[in-house]
C-alpha positions, 0 to 999 in steps of 0.5 A: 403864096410863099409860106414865111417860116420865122424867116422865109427860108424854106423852097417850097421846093414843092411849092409851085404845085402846092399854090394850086387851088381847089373848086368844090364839086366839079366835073371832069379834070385833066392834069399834068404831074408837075415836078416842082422845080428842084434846088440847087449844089453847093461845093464851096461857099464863096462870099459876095461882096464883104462886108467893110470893116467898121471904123473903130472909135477912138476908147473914150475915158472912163467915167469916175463912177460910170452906171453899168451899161444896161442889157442889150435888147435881145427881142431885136436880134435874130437868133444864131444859127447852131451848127454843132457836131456834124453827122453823116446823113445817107439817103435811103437808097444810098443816092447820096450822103452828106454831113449834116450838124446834129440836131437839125430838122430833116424833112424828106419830100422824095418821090420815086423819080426824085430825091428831095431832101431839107434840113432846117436849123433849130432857130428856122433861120437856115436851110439847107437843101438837096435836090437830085433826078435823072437827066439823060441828056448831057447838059451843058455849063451853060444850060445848067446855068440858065436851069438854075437861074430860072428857077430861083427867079421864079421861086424867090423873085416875089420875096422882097430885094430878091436879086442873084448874081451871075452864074459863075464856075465853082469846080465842077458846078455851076454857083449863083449867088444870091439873097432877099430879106425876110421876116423873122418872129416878132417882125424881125428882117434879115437878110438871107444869102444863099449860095445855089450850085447845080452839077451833072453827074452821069445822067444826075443833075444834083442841085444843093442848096444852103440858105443863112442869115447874111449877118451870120455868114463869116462866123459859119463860113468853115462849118459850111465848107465843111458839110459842102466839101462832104456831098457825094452822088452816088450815080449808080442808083436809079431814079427811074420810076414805073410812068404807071400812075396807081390810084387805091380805094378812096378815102374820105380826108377830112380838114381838122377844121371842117372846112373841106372834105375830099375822098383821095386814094389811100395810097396818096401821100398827104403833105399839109402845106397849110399857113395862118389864113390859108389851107394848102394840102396836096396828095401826091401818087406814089412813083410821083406821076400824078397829083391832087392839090386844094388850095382855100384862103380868104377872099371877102370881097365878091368876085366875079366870074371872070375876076376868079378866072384871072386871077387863077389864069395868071397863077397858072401862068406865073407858075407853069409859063416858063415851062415847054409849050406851056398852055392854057385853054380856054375857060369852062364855067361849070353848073355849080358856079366853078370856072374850069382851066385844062393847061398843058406843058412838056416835062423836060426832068419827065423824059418829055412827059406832056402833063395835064392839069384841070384846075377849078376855081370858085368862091364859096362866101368869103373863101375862094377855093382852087381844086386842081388834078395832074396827071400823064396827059396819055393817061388822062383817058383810063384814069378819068373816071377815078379822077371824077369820083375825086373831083366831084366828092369835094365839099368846102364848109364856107362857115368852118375856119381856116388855119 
């Protein structure tokens, strides 16, 4: 369920995790810490295919009294993107630093085992995106390569004219190109082009977005090289976290509209992934080891058991699949009219972490809801009681709005 920014440009970097949804009150969970797939680095930014150059037309003559041209309709145009003065941005720990242009919106989703990094350009019509954790294992060319090219497949391939070239060498990172169309403000479509670059560096493996309007590229091309040619990965700062998940005293949270209540430990952090007729928040654990995910969005239609188990079997499966023995077991209805899924994978980016997730799903009038808990599948034992005194304090109002 991508969210569409004026452009739908920005990753859900944490996005698989954030499409999970949510049951009201049910029993035990069991859940995985799932690291969303991070983002890629660029070194230099090549262009794919140029575009042809126009046929100039012959200069008509002038017209003895010609009525001035009327103003171009600019409510057709995508708005420019804005470079300006570029300024140097260090990471907090000093894991990196780069140049950024002067009044472009940060956001940081770092956790304590990886470092992710946005900025968005004013007009929200380019990104750009770092992405860095800890790797032991040398990687191959090839491996990184194939790192990359999965994870834009299953970030973007639902986006519509999704498509991405061959990874090629680019210095010492791998680059795939590649681009879709999106939907700006006003229903404006551009297509958006993105250079994605992956590198390891010691034991980090750095991955660097950037994301434009196709239609804009050459013009920004140099400021571009610029702000590539600027990235520096500090290897020597670690990433490690304690593997511990904390869990605080809990909290009761409560949606701005009234639509669902939950009680979280007040040591989570919250993220509000929510968009226009859907409701996605997360809380994530501090060292990043576990997480908490509601997910509500319309459904008018009344589902069945077994269409509400589907439909949650199949997102757990387009999100996770691809991921080290990958699993789901099989179905468990619950006393309050939910369907429990427990699914497990290998978190490769984890040291071989194995995960855990319990995932709920149920349908409350004309709102389905998915509630899913991650956690260290070692851990699930001493950390389950908390984990139900979570699970069974979620409440949905049926009749409250959605965002």
């Amino acid at each position: 369920m991508p969210a569409v920014c004026r452009l739908q440009l920005l990753i859900v970097a944490l996005l698989t995790v954030a499409l999970l949804v949510a049951c009201g009150g049910a029993p035990e969970a069991q859940a995985p810490t799932a690291a969303p797939a991070p983002t890629a680095k660029p070194t230099l930014t090549p262009r794919p295919s140029p575009k042809p150059e126009p046929t100039e037309k012959p200069t008509a003559a002038p017209e003895p009294t010609a009525e001035p041209e009327p103003t171009a309709d600019t409510s057709s145009m995508l708005r420019e993107v804005e470079m300006g003065n570029l300024s140097t941005y260090t990471h907090d720990s000093e894991l990196f630093t780069i140049d950024i242009p002067e009044g472009w919106t940060l956001k940081d989703n770092s956790k304590a085992s990886e470092a992710i990094v946005t900025w968005t350009d004013p007009a929200e019509n380019a990104f750009i995106q770092i992405d860095i954790f800890e790797q032991e294992q040398a990687q191959s060319k090839d491996e990184l390569a194939q790192f990359l090219k999965d994870y834009l497949e299953k970030t973007f391939s639902s986006q519509a004219d999704f498509e991405q070239e061959h990874a090629k060498e680019s210095g010492p990172s791998m680059l795939i190109i590649w681009s879709y169309t999106g939907e700006g403000t006003g229903g404006i479509k551009a297509k958006l082009l993105g250079n994605s670059f992956i590198k390891q560096v010691g034991n980090k493996v750095s991955l660097f977005t950037l994301v434009v309007p196709d239609e804009q590229f050459d013009k920004l091309h140099d400021s571009l090289d610029q702000v590539l040619g600027s990235y520096k990965v500090n290897d020597s700062v670690s990433l490690k976290a304690d593997g511990n998940v904390a869990i605080g005293d809990l909290k009761t949270y409560n949606y701005e509209t009234g639509l669902f209540s939950i009680d979280v430990p007040n040591n989570w952090s919250l993220q509000d992934n929510s968009k226009s007729g859907e409701a996605i928040v997360l809380w994530s654990e501090p060292n990043g080891n576990a997480t908490l995910v509601v997910d509500i969005f319309e459904q008018k239609q009344k589902q069945t058991t077994d269409e509400l188990t589907t439909f949650l079997k199949d997102f757990l499966t387009k999100t996770f699949g691809k991921e080290e023995k990958f699993s789901i077991e099989d179905p468990s209805p619950q006393k309050d009219g939910s369907v429990l899924l427990i699914w497990t994978y290998i978190d490769k980016q984890r040291g071989d972490m194995t995960v855990l997730g319990n995932s709920f799903i149920e349908q409350r009038g004309d709102k389905v809801s998915i509630l899913s808990t991650i956690v260290p599948d070692d851990q699930f034992d001493k950390l389950v009681d908390k984990t139900n005194e979570i699970i069974q304090s979620y409440s949905i109002d049926e009749a409250s709005a959605l965002p």
